[in-house]
N, C-alpha and C positions, 0 to 999 in steps of 0.2 A: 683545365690546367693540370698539369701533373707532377709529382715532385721526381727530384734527382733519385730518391729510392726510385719510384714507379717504371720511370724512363730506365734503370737501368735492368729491371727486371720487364721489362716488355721488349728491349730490346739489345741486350744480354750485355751490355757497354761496360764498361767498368765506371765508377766513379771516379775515380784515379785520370781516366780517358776522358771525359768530358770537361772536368776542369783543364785538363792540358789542352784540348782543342779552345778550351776559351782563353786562357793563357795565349794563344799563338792569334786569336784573333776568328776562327773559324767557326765558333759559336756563342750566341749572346744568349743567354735566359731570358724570358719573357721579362720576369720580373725577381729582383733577390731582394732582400727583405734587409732590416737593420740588422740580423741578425746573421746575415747569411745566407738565411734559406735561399734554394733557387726554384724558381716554379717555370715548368715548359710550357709550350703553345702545344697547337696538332703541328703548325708549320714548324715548328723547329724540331722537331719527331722528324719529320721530312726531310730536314735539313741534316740530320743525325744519322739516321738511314742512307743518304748520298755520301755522307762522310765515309761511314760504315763499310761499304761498296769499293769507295774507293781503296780504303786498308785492304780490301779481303784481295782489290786488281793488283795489288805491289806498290800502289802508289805512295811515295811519302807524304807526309800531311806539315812536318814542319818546315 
């Protein structure tokens, strides 16, 4: 599992971006805590990465 820090320093995302993809429905956290935390899978790393790709093609994501 990884946290929202790790994920965004492994795969330069912003924090900011990852909540908005989950906002919109394109990304769930494995699992978020009572607190908020959010903790990643490897698959959603994956799933982050294809997001990713698609910003970088033009694609819009919302």
């Amino acid at each position: 599992m990884y946290t929202l820090n790790e994920v965004c320093r492994r795969t330069g995302i912003s924090a900011r971006s990852l909540r908005y993809w989950e906002r919109l429905g394109l990304l769930s956290p494995t699992v978020v805590t009572a607190h908020g935390h959010r903790s990643y899978s490897r698959p959603d790393l994956e799933v982050i990465v294809e997001l990713q790709m698609l910003v970088i093609l033009g694609h819009t994501l919302s």
